[in-house]
C-alpha positions as CSV (number, residue, x, y, z in Angstrom):
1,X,114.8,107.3,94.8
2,X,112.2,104.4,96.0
3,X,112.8,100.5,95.8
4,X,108.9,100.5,95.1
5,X,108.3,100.5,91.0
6,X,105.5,101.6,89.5
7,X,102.4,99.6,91.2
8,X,99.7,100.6,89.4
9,X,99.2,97.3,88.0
10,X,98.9,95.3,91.8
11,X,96.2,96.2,94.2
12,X,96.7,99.2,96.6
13,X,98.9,98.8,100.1
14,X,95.7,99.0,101.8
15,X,93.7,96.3,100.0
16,X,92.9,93.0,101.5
17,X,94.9,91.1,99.2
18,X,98.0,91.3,101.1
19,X,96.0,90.2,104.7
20,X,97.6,87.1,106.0
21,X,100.5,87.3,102.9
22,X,103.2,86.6,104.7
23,X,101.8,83.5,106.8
24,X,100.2,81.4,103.5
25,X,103.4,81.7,101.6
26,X,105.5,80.3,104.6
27,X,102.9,77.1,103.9
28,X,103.1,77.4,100.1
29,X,107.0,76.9,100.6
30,X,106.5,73.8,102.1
31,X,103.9,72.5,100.7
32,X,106.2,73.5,97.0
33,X,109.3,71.7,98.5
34,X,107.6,68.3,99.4
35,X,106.2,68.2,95.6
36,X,109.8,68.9,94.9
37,X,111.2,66.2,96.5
38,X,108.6,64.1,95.2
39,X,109.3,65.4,91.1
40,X,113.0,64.4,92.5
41,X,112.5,60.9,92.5
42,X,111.1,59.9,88.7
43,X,114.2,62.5,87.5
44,X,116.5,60.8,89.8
45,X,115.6,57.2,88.3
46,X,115.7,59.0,84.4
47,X,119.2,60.3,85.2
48,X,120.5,57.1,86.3
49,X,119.2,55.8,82.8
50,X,120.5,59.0,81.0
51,X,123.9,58.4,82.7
52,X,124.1,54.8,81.3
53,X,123.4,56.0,78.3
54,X,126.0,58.8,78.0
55,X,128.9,56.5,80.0
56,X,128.0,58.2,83.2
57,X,128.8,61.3,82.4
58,X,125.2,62.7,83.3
59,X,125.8,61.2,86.9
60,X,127.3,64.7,87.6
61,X,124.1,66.1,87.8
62,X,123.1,64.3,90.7
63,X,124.2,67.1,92.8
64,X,122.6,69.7,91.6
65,X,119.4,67.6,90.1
66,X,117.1,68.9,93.0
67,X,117.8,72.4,92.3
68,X,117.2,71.5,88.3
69,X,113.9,70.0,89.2
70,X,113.2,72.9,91.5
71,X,113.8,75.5,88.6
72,X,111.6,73.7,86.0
73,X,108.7,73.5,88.7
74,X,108.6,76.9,89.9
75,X,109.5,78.3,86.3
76,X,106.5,76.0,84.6
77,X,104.1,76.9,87.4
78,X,105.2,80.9,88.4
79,X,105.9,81.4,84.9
80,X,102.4,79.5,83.7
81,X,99.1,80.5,83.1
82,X,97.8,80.2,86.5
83,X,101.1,82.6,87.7
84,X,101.6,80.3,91.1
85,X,103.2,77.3,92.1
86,X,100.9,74.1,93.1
87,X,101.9,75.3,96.9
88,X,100.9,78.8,96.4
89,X,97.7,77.7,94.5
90,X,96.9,75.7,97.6
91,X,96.8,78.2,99.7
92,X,95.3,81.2,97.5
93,X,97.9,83.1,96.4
94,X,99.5,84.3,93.0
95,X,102.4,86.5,91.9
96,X,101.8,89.7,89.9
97,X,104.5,91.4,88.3
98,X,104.7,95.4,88.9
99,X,104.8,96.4,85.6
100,X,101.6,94.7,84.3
101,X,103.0,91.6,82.6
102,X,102.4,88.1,83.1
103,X,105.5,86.1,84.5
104,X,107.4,84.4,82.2
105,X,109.9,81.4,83.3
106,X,112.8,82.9,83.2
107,X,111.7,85.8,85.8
108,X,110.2,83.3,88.1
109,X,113.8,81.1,87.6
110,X,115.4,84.3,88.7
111,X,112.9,84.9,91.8
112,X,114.0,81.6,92.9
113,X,117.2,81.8,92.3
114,X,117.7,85.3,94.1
115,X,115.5,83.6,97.0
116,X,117.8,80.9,97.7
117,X,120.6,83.7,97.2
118,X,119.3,86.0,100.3
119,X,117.6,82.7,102.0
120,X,121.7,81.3,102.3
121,X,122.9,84.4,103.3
122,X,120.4,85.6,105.8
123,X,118.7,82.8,106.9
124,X,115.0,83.3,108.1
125,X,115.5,86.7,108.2
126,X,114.6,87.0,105.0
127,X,110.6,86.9,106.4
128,X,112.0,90.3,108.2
129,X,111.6,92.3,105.2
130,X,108.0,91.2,105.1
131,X,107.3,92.5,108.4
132,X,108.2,96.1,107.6
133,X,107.0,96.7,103.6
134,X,103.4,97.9,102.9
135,X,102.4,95.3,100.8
136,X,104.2,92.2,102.7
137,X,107.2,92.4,99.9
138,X,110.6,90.1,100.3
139,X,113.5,91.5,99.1
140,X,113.6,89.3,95.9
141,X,110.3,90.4,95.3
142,X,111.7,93.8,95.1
143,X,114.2,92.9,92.8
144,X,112.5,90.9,90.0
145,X,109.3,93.8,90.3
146,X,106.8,91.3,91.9
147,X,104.4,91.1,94.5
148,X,102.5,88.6,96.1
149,X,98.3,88.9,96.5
150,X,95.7,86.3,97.5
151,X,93.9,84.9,94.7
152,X,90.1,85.9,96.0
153,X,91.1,89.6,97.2
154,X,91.8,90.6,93.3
């Protein structure tokens, strides 16, 4: 039995599209976290006027209110039309789901969400997995069914 699903819907191992993969979306991450941390600041000032308003009970999302912002971002733009985050746009790349269909917020909430999962437990070595797969795969790319391709290769 293979990890790999059924890519008949993503270009071959061999095609140009995954040249340079690996690299770009290292960029794309930060270039995705800095627009993160700037979304964080209007949602920081609306939750301070959301926790007035409900006697400061919403003040308990401060927290986790980067990881909130971070999940509406990536699932609006992964899960979107264009199928990339503003960082991943930037530098040419989109996601492309195995099976042939388009990805929807809730599987690009659980891509993030499984990449901060492995990214806490193994640190950089997540990139690792990169390294050794045909088609410069992480592991939570295996797991949702997704795969990574530059934009002008497809």
């Amino acid at each position: 039995m293979s990890i790999e699903r059924d890519m008949s819907y993503a270009p071959n191992a061999g095609s140009p599209a995954y040249s340079g993969v690996l690299s770009r979306r290292v960029l794309a991450f930060l270039v995705d976290y800095l627009i993160i941390a700037i979304l964080w600041v209007p949602a920081a000032v609306l939750l301070f006027f959301v926790g007035i308003a409900t006697l400061g009970l919403a003040f308990f999302l401060y927290p986790v209110l980067y990881f909130i912002v971070a999940v509406f971002y990536f699932g609006f733009t992964m899960g979107g039309i264009s199928q990339a985050s503003l960082g991943m746009r930037s530098m040419g790349l989109r996601i492309v789901r195995t099976d042939g269909l388009r990805m929807d917020f809730l599987t690009a909430a659980v891509h993030l969400a499984l990449f901060w999962l492995f990214n806490s437990v193994l640190t950089p070595l997540v990139l690792l997995v990169g390294l050794f797969t045909d088609r410069k795969r992480l592991l939570h790319d295996f797991l949702v069914g997704a795969v990574i391709v530059r934009e002008e290769a497809i």
